[in-house]
C-alpha positions as CSV (number, residue, x, y, z in Angstrom):
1,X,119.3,158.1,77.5
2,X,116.3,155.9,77.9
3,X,114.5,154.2,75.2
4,X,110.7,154.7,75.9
5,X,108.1,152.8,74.7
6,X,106.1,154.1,72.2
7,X,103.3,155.4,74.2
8,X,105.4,157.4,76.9
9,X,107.3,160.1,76.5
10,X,109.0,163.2,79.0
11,X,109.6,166.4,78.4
12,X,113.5,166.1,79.3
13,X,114.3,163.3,79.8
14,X,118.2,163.4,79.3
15,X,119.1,162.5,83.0
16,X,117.6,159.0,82.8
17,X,119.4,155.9,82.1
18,X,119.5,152.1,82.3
19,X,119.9,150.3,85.9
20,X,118.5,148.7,88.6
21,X,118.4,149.4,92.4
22,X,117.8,147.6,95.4
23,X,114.8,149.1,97.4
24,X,113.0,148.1,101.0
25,X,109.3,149.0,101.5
26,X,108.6,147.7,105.3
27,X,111.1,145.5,105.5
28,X,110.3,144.0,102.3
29,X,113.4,144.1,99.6
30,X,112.8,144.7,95.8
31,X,114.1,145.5,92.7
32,X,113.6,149.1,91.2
33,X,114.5,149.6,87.7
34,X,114.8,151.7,84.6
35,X,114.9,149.7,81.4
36,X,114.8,150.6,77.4
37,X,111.4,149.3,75.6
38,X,113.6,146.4,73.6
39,X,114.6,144.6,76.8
40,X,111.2,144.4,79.0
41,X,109.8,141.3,77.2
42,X,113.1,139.5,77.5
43,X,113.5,140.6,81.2
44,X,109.8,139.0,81.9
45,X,110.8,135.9,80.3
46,X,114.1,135.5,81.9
47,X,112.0,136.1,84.9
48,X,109.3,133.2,83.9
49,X,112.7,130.8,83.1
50,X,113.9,131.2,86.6
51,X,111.0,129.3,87.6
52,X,110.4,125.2,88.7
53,X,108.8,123.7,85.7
54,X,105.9,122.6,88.2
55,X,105.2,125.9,89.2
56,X,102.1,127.7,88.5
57,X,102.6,131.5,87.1
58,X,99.8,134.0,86.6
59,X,100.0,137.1,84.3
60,X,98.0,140.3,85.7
61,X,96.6,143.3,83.5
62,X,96.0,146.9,85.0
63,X,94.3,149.2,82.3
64,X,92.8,153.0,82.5
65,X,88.4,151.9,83.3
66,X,86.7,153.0,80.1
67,X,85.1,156.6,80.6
68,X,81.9,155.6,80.6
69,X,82.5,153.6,84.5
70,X,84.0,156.8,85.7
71,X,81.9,159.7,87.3
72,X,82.2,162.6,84.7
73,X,82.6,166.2,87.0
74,X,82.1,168.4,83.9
75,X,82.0,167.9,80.4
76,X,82.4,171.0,77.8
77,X,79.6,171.6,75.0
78,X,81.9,172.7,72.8
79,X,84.8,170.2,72.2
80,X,84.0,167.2,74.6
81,X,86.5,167.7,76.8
82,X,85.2,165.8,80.2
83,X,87.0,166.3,83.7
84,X,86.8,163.3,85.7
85,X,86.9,163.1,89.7
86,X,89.2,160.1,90.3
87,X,90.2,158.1,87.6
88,X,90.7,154.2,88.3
89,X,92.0,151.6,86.7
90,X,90.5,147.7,86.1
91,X,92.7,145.0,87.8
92,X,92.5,141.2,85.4
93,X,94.4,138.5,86.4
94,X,94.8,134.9,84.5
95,X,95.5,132.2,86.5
96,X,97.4,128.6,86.9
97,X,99.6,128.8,83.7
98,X,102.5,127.1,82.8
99,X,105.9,128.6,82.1
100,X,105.3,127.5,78.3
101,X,101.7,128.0,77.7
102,X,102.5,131.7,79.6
103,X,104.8,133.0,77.0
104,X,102.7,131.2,74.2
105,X,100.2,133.7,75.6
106,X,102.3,137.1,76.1
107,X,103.9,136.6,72.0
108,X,101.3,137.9,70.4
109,X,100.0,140.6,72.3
110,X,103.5,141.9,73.9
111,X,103.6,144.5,71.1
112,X,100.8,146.4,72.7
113,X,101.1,145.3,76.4
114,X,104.4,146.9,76.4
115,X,104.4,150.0,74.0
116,X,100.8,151.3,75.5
117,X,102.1,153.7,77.8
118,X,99.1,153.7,80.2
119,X,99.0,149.5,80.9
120,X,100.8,147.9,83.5
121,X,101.6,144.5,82.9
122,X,103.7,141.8,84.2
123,X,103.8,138.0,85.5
124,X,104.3,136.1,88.9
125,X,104.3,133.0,90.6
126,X,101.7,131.5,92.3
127,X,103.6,128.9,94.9
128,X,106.4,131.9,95.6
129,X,104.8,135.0,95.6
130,X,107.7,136.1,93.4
131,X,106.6,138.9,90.6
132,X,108.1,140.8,87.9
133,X,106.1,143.8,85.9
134,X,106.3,147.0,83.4
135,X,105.1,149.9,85.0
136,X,104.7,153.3,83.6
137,X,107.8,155.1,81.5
138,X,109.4,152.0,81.6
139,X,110.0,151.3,85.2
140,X,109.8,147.6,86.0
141,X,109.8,146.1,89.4
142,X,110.3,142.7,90.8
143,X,108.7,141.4,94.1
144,X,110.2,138.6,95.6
145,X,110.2,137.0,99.7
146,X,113.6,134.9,98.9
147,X,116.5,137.4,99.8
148,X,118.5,134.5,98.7
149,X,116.9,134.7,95.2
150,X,117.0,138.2,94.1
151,X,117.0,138.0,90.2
152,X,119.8,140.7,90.5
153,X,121.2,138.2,87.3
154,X,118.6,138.9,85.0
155,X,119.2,142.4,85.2
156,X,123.2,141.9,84.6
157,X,122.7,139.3,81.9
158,X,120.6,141.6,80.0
159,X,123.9,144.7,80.4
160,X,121.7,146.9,83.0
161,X,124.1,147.6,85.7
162,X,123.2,148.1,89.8
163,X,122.8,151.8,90.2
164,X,122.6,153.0,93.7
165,X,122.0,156.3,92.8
166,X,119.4,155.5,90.2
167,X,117.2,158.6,89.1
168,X,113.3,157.6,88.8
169,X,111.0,159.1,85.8
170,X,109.1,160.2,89.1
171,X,111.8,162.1,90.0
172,X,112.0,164.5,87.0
173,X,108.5,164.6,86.3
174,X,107.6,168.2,87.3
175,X,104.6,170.8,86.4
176,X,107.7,172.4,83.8
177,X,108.9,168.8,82.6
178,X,105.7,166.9,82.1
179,X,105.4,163.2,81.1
180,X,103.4,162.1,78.5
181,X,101.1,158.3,78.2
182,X,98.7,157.2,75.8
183,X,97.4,154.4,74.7
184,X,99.2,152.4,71.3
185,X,97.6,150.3,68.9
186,X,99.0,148.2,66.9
187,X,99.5,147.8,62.9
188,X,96.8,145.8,62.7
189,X,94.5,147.7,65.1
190,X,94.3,145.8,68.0
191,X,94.6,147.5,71.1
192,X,94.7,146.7,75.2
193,X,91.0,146.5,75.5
194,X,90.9,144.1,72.3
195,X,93.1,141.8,74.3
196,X,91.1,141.8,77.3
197,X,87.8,140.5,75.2
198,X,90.1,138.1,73.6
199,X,91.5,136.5,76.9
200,X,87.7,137.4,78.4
201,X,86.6,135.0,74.9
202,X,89.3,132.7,75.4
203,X,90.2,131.5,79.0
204,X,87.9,130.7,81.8
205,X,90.8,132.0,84.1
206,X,91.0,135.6,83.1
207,X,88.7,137.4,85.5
208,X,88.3,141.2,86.7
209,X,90.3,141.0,90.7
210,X,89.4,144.7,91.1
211,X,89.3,148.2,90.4
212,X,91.6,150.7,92.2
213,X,92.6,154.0,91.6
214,X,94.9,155.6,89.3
């Protein structure tokens, strides 16, 4: 059964397991994949190893806009409750790393990056366009326009088999079999919106790309 991060969570969830699968989107091939909360930060940095030493990598943030941006539909008198009309989420990016300085980065916020169950995370490169990240209930994906390098390796040197038949959390989730994703913090309180002041604070780089919806 799959190991969810500590945010995320599904009903039933017995049917899901550990694997990858080969997908095409427009002619595009990528790599689907289901993958227990222990192994994402190592898949990420096996990823960021594959890469020249010259090359440049970014790291890219996608996190739930604070309610306050959002446009509020109703909001109850009695416990708070607000229903929103489209939620969205921010889009950061920080740019022109190295392969070192980028997991200098990633240590000590990966704790929260990958157990919040509502951020998407993940790195790429700028020169290839190649891009791995952690999506919700522990789907990862990686992006890449080399056929001839398709990181299927990283995958089977971390024991997660190919799985043609590979069942998706998407698949299960159902109005009977919801899933569940809320935000972690940490032991010592820090949380995803903590990091972005700090990189905000920290690195001219780190900049707001967009905001898109949910």
């Amino acid at each position: 059964m799959l190991e969810f991060v500590k945010g995320s969570k599904i009903k039933d969830s017995k049917v899901l397991k550990e694997g990858y699968s080969i997908e095409q989107d427009k002619g595009l091939k990528y790599i689907r994949a289901n993958v227990n909360a222990n192994k994402i930060l190592k898949l990420i940095y096996d990823f960021v190893d594959k890469q020249k030493d010259n090359d440049r990598l970014f790291l890219f943030f996608e996190v739930p806009c604070n309610l306050k941006d959002e446009t509020v539909v109703k909001e109850s008198t009695e416990d708070g409750a607000v229903i929103i009309e489209e939620t969205h989420n921010d889009v950061y990016y920080l740019d022109g790393i190295s392969k070192e300085i980028l997991k200098k980065i990633l240590d000590p916020v990966s704790d929260v990056l990958i157990n919040d169950g509502l951020v998407i995370f993940g790195v790429g490169n700028h020169f290839t366009g190649d891009e791995i990240g952690k999506y919700k209930y522990n789907e990862m994906f990686v992006y890449f326009k080399d056929e001839t390098k398709n990181y299927k390796d990283i995958f089977k040197n971390n024991n997660i088999l190919e799985d043609n038949n590979l069942v998706s959390p998407w698949d299960i989730i159902k109005e009977d079999n919801p899933g569940e994703s809320e935000k972690y913090t940490d032991e010592n309180g820090m949380d995803i919106y903590d990091i972005i002041k700090s990189f905000q604070d920290s690195f001219q780089e780190f900049y707001k790309a967009e905001v898109r919806s949910a």
